[in-house]
N, C-alpha and C positions, 0 to 999 in steps of 0.2 A: 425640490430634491436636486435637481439641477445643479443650481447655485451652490446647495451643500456639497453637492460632490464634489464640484472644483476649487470649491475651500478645503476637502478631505486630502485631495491630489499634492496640493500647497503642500499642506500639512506634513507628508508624506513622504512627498521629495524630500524634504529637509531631515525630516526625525530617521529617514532607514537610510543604510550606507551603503555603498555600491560602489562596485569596482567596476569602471563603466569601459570598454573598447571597444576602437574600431573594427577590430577583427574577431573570428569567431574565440569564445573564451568560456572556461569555466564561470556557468552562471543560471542560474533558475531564476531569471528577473521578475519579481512584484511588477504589478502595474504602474506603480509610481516610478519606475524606475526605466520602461522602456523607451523616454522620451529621453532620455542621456546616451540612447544607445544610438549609433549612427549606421543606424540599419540601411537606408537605402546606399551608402558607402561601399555594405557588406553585400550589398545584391536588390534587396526589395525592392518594387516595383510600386507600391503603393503607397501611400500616406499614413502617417503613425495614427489618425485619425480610423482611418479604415481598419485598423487592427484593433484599437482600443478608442475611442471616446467616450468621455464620461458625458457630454451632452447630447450625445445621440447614441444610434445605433450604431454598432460594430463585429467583428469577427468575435470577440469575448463572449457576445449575447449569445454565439450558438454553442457555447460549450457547457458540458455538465457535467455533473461529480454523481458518477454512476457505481453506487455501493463505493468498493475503493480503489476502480477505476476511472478514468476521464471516456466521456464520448462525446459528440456531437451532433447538431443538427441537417439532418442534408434533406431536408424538403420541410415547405411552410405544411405539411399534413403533423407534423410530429415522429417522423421518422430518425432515427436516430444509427450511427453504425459506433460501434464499439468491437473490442476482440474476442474472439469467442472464447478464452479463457476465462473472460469477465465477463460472462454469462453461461457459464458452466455449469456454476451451481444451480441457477433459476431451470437452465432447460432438465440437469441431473434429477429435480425434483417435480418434474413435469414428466419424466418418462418414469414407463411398468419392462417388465420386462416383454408385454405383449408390444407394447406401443415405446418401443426405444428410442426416443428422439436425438440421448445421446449420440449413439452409436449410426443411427442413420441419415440424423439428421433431421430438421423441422422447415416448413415452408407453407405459410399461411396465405392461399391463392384470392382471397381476398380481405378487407380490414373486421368482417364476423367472423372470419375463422381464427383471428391472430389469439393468442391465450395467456392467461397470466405469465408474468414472470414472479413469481414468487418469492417474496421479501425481496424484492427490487424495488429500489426508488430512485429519483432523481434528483439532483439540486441543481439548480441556478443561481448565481452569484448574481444578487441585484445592487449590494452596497454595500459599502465599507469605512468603517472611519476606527481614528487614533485612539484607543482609549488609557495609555500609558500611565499616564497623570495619575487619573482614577486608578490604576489597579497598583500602580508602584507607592501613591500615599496611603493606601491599607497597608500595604509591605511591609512600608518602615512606621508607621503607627502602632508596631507592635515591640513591645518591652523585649520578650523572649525570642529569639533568632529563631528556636523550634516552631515556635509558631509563625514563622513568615509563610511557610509553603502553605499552612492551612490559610492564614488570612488572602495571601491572593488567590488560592481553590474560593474562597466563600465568594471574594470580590466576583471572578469571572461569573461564576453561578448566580449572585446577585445580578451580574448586568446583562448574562442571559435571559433571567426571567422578565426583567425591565423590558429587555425590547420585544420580548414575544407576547407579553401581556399586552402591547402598548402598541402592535400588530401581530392580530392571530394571523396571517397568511404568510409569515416567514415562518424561519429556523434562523435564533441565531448559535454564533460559535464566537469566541475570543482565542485567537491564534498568537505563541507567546513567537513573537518576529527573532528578539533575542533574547537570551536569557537572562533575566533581572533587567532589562532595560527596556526594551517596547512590547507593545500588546498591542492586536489590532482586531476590533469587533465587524465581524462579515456576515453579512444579512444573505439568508438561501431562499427564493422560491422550492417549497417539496412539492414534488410532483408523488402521487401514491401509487397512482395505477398505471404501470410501466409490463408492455406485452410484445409476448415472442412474436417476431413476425418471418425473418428467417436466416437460422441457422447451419452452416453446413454439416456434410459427416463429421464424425470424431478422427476418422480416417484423412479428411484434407485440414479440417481446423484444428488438429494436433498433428499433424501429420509429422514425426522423425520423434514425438512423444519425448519422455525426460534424455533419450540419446542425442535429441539435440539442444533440449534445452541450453539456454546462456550458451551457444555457441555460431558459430560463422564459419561455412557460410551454411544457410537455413532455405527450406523449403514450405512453410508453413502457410496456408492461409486461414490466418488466424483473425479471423474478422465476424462478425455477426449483427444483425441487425433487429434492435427494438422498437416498440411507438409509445409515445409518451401520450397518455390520454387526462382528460380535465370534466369534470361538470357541467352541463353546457351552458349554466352562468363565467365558464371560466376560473371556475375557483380548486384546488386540488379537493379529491375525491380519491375515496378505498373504489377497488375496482366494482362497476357496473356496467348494464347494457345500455346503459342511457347516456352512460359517459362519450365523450366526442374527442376527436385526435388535435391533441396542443397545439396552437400555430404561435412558432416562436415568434421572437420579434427580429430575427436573422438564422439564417441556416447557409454551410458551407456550399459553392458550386464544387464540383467534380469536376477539374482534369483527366478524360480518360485518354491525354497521349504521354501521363504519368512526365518524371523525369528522368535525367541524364546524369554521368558521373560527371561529377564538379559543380552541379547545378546549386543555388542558395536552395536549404529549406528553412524553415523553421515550425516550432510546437508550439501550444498551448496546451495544458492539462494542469492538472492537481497533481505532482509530485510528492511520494510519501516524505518521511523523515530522513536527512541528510545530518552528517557528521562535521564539515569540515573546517567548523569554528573551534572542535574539542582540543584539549591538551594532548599530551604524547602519555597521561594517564591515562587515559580514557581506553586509547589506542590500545595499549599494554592489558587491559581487560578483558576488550573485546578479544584482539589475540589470543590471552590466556586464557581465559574462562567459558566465555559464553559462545563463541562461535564454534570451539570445538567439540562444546557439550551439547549442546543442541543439535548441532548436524550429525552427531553420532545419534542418539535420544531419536530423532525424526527418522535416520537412516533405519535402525532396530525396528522401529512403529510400520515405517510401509513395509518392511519383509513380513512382521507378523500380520498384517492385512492382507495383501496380498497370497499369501497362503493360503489366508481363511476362505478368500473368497477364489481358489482358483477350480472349484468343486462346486458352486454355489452363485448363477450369475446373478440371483436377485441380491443380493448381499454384496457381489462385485460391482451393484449399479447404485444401490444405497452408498456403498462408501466409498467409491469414485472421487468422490470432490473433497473428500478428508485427505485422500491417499494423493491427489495433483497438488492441494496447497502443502501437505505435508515435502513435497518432492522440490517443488518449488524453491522454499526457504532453504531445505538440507543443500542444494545442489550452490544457489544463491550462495551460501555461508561458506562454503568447500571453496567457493569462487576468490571470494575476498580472503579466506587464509592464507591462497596462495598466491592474491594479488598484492597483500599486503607483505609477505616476504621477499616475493619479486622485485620489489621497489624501496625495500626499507622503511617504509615511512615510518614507521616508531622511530627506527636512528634519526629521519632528518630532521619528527618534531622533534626531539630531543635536542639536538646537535641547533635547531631554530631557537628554541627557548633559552641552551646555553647564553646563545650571541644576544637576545631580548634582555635576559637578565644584567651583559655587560652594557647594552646601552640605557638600561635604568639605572645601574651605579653607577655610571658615568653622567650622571646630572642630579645634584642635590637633592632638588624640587622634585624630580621623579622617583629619585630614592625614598625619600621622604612620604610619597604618596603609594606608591606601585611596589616600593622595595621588596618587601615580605608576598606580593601577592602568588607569585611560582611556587613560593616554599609550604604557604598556607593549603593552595590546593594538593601540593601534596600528600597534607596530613590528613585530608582529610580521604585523598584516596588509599592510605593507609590502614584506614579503615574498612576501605569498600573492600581491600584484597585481603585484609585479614578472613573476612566472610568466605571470598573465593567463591563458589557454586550453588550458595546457599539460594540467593534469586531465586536461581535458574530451576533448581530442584523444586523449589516453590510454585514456579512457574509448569513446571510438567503435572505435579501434584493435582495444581488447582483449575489447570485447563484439561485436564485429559483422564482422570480418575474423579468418575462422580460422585464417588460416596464418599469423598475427599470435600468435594464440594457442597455435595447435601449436609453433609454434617457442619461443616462450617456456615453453612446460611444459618439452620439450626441455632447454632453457636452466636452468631452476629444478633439476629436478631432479636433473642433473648437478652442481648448486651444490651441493644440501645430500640430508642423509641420509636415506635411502626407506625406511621397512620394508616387508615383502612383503606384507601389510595395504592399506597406502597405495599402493604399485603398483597393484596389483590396481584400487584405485578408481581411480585416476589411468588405467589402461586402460580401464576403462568409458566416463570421462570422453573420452578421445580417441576411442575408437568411433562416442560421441555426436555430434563436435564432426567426424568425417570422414563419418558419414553427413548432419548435418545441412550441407547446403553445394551452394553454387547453381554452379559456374566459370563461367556466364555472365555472374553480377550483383556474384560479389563482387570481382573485380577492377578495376572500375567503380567500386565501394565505396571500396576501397584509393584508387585514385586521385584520386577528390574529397577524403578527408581528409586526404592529403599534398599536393594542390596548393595546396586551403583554409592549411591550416598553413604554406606556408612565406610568404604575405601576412600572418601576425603577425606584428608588432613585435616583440614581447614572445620568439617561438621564435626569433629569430635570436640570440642568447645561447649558443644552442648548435651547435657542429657539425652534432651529427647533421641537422639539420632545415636549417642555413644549406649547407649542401653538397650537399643534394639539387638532382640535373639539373635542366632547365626542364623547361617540360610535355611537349613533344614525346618529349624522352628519357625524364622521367620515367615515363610510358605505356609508351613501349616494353622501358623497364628493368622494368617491372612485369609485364606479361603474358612478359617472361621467366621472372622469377621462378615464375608459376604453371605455366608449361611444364614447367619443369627441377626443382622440386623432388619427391620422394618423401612431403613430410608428410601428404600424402593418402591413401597407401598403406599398409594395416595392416601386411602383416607388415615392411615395410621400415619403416616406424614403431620398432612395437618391436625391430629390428635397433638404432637408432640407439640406443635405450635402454641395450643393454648394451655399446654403445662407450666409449672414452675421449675424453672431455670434448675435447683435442686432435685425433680422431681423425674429428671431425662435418663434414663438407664438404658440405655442403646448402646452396646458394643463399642459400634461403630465412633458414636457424638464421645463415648469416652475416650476413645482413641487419640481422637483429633483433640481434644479438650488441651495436651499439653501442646500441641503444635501449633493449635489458637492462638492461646497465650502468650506465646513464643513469638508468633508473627507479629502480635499488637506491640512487642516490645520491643520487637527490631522496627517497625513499621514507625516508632517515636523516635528511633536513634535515625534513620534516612530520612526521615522529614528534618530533623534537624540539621544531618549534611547538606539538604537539598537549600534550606535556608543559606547555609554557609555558602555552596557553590553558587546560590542565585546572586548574589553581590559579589562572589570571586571573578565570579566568570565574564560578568560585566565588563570588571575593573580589568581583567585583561586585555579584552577588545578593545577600551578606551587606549590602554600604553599600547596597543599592538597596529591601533592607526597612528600614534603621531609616530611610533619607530617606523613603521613602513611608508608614512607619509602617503597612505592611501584609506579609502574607506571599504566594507564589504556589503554584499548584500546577505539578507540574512539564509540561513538555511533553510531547504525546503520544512514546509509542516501544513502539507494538505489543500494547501490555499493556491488558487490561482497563480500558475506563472506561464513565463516566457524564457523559449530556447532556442538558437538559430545556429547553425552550420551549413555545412555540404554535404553534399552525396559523395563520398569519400572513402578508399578501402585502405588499408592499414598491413602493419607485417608484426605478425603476434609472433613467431619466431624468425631466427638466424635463418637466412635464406630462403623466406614462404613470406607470398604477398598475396593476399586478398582483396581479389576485383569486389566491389561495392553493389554488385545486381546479379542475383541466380535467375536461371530461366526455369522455365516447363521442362525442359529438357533433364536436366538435374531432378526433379521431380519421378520422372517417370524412371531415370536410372534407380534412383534410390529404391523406388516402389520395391514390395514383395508381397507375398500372399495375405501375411499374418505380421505380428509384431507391431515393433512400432513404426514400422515403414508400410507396413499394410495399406493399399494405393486401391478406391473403387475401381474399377474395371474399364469402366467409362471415359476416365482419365487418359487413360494407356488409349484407347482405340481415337478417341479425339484427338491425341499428338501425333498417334501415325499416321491420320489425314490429316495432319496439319490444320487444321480448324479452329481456326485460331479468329478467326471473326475480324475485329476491328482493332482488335487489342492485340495485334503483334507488333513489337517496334521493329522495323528496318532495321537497323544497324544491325541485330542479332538475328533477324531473322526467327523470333520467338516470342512468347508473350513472357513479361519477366514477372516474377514474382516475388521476391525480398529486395528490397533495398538496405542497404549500410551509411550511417551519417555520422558526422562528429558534434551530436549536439549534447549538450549535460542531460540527462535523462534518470531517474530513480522510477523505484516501486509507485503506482500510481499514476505515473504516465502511459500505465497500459491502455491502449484504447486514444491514445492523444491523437488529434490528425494532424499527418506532415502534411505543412503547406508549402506549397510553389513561392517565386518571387510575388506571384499575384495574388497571392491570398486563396487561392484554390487547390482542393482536396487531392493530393497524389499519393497517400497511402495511409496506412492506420498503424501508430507506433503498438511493439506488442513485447521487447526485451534489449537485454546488451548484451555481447560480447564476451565471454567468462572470463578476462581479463578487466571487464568495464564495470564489474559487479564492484570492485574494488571504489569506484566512482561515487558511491556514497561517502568515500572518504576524504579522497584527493583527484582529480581530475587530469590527464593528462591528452595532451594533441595528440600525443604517438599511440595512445590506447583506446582511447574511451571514447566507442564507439556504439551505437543504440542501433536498433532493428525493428523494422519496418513491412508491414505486407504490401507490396505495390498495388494499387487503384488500377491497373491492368488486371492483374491477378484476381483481385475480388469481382469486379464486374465478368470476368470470362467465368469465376465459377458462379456465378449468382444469376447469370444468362444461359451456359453452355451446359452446368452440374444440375444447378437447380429449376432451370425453365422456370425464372421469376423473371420474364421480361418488364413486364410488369414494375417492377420497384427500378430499373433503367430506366425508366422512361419517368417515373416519378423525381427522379433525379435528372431529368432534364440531358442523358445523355443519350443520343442519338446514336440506332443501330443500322 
């Protein structure tokens, strides 16, 4: 395995592009990529071995892809620290209203008390290799360009089940590096049985709540910690008593004299999905279309929640984790509209792609090759804005109105061929989707998204949407619908299953019937663009390294990387600069009774004695608690740990900046700044709040 991997690394360097500096830079570097980076230049203290070696052990070995968070390891027990946002959900579903873990918090005094984390898992990255070749000769082995997207969907799926049959103790994934040009197959250790161990209040680990979300400066100790447990053969296991706590093959030490501003850090995490390879179409969409329908759409959702549940706290603790990711993406989306006007960037791809375009007609052989390829992608986002909202409306439909959903499982599966396997899931799946469901709020639901829909322009193109009743009727054709249909009812559920496709008289399945069909035929016309753009978009990155005489690396997509900057503050307006480190002090001003500053009590009396332990720095005379950095950072790096020049733990990344939100798209030194809970901060509340000395000292730091 060995051997393979440093033929993978070869491989690797060569086939992925990278924009490599010696200073800190827009960059979420692959592995293969952080040996061109001249990090100890930048600051580091250690050997690029020590961070990453494919022949041994390294820093990489203690990271893990926690749901669709990053955490790590900070002791050989299987202790793990992650943000308390990303485990929100598992503790949300752990607490009653008797037994509130949200709200006050969870601490598991020793390793029998610790408690599931519920649908938590974890993954480790054991190996990775090129599988480009393989999935781009099915691409073009296919006659019809519509079918390119399917044949490389079939390919990865193919070569997922290859490596998983061929070792049951992974998970793999095929990560598309670029688009139409590399593919990279990553091999996951799943761990199953992943337990709370401890948590703070909702009061310190959301502490300033969506008011400060994506903002600077922040007070937040957004940190939490889980244990990854194993079989005592060592092999992943659903949880039991019998099961024993994981001993990685590396875990991070802890710095707890934290850092300084100006100090090198850098990350390791899983970074969700990045933009900054797209055209200045692409740009033009998300502008128009999607980020302002959505953050509206999501906006509307948490006030109708929140309402529901401001009379009702079982109901306000059940939908807690709907109503923070919901808050999350609207605030996130509000971020980049106005990052994205702030800065122009649609003008300057544009105004970029002008000048690309003159240095392709300025050379025969490039005309010749590349000429048409700006004009080509434009047609075919001509397409995509003809639609306009259509997605998106799709997308609220089928995520957030169930009987939208029941009916279209319905619908599918009577389409096409089930094995008893796939049943089987597909009943869970509906189980899920009839117990998870409100009849008070989601016809409400329904109704805003089809009344919103038919004021597009762009959906009266189609029947389905230009013939729906006005509001009046349309209301009361809707709470018919929820009256009169069965899809809510299990065993009449599955009765319909083993009906004939002609034989479904449900209200509801006939409703959806024409908007099925509608989806299947647009879902042929966008797999055919996606064909088009997977060889367009190539061809652009190819003319867009010899014009720039540089290479790139590829965009984030889930997969392990690397970030390095400083501890660094920034000035987001005309005359206001922001120092890079809040304290306790900041905290306890903010504090109030209730709200989203709502501060335990405990807090306030510990700063007025000053008790501050070990964890005060000098300079301030206080224990600090946020740090600000300039490293490239996205969705997914929640929970990454900033490392020191030494490779050790100084705090747990948890957001950016509401200017830095924008950062998914373009990167900039003056802006794009990420957010940090200082390794101060967590140990004084995980000592001083939580009286978990205990897990200090498992972590090897001395009181």
């Amino acid at each position: 395995m060995k051997k393979s991997l440093n033929i993978i690394l070869i491989i690797l360097s060569v086939i992925s592009l990278a924009m490599i500096s010696s200073t800190p830079d827009e960059g979420m570097y692959p592995l293969s990529e952080i040996r061109k980076l001249d990090l100890q230049g930048a600051g580091l203290k250690i050997s690029i071995d020590e961070v990453y070696n494919p022949d041994g052990v390294s820093l990489v070995d203690a990271l893990v892809k926690l749901g669709g968070c990053t955490g790590s390891f900070v002791s050989n027990e299987g202790l793990i620290i992650t943000n308390h946002h990303c485990s929100f959900g598992a503790v949300q579903r752990a607490s009653t209203t008797e037994n509130n873990y949200l709200e006050e918090g969870f601490l598991a005094k020793t390793m029998e008390e610790e408690i599931p984390a519920k649908s938590f898992t974890c993954r480790i990255t054991v190996s990775y290799e090129d599988v480009s070749e393989e999935v781009l000769t099915a691409a073009n082995n296919v006659d019809d360009i519509s079918g390119r997207t399917d044949a490389i969907s079939d390919k990865v799926k193919e070569i997922v089940e290859r490596e998983e049959e061929a070792d049951s103790t992974i998970s793999a994934e095929v990560s598309e590096m670029f688009v139409g040009e590399s593919y990279v197959l990553f091999r996951y250790k799943v761990i199953k049985d992943v337990r709370l161990v401890y948590v703070p209040p909702r009061a310190i680990g959301e502490f300033g709540g969506e008011s400060d979300n994506w903002v600077w400066p922040r007070h937040t100790g957004d940190f939490s910690f889980v244990r990854a447990y194993v079989a005592p053969d060592g092999s992943s296991a659903e949880y039991s008593e019998e099961n024993i706590p994981y001993q990685p093959k590396k875990f991070i030490e802890v710095n707890p004299n934290g850092v300084d501003e100006n100090d090198f850090v850098f990350l390791l995490g899983y970074p969700g999905r990045t933009f900054k390879h797209q055209p200045s179409f692409f740009i033009e969409y998300q502008q128009k279309y999607q980020l302002p329908y959505v953050s509206e759409q999501f906006r509307w959702m948490i006030d109708l929640y929140e309402e529901r549940g401001e009379d009702d706290p079982e109901f306000a603790l059940e939908i807690s984790s709907r109503i923070k990711s919901l808050a999350n993406v609207e605030k996130n989306y509000r971020g980049k509209l106005q990052g994205l006007e702030r800065i122009e960037l649609l003008e300057n791809k544009r105004n970029e792609e002008k000048e690309l375009q003159n240095f392709i007609d300025s050379d025969y052989d490039l005309k010749e090759k590349y000429g048409n390829v700006l004009s080509e992608i434009e047609s075919v986002y001509d397409e995509i804005f003809s639609l306009g909202r259509y997605r998106w409306v799709n997308f609220m439909l089928s995520r957030y109105c169930n009987l939208i959903r029941l009916a279209g499982i319905q619908l599918e599966y009577h389409d096409e061929e089930t094995t008893d396997d796939e049943k089987e899931t597909l009943l869970k799946r509906v189980k899920n989707l009839q117990s998870d469901y409100y009849p008070e709020l989601e016809p409400v639901i329904l109704k805003k998204i089809f009344n919103d829909a038919v004021t597009f322009p762009e959906l009266q193109q189609f029947s389905e949407f230009n013939n729906l009743p006005d509001e009046e009727e349309l209301y009361e054709f809707i709470d018919d619908l929820y009256d009169d249909t069965d899809l809510f009812d299990v065993e009449e559920y599955e009765e319909m299953l083993n009906e004939n496709y002609e034989d479904l008289d449900d209200p509801a399945i006939e409703f959806v019937k024409a908007f099925y069909e509608l989806k299947k035929t647009e879902d042929e016309k966008r797999d055919t663009r996606n064909g088009k753009l997977n060889i367009l978009l190539a061809q652009l990155m190819e003319v867009k390294k010899e014009w720039l005489e540089k290479s790139f690396i590829p965009d984030a997509n889930r997969t392990l990387r690397l970030t390095y900057g400083y501890v660094s503050g920034y000035e987001p307006f005309d005359a206001v600069y922001y120092s890079p480190v809040t304290t306790l002090k900041g905290v306890v001003e903010k504090g109030k009774e209730e709200g989203d500053y709502k501060l335990p009590q405990l807090v306030k009396e510990l700063y007025k004695k000053k008790d501050f332990g070990r964890f005060k720095n000098e300079k301030l005379n206080d224990v600090p608690v946020a740090i600000l950095y300039n490293t490239d950072t996205s969705g997914g790096n929640s929970g990454s740990p900033i490392l020191d020049a030494y490779g050790k733990l100084v705090g747990v990344n948890f957001d950016r900046s509401f200017e830095a939100t924008v950062n998914d798209y373009v990167w900039s030194s003056e802006y794009s700044r990420s957010i940090g809970v200082d390794i101060r901060y967590i140990l004084w509340v995980t000592q001083k709040i939580g009286g978990a000395d205990y897990l200090l000292k498992e972590m090897g730091v001395e009181l």
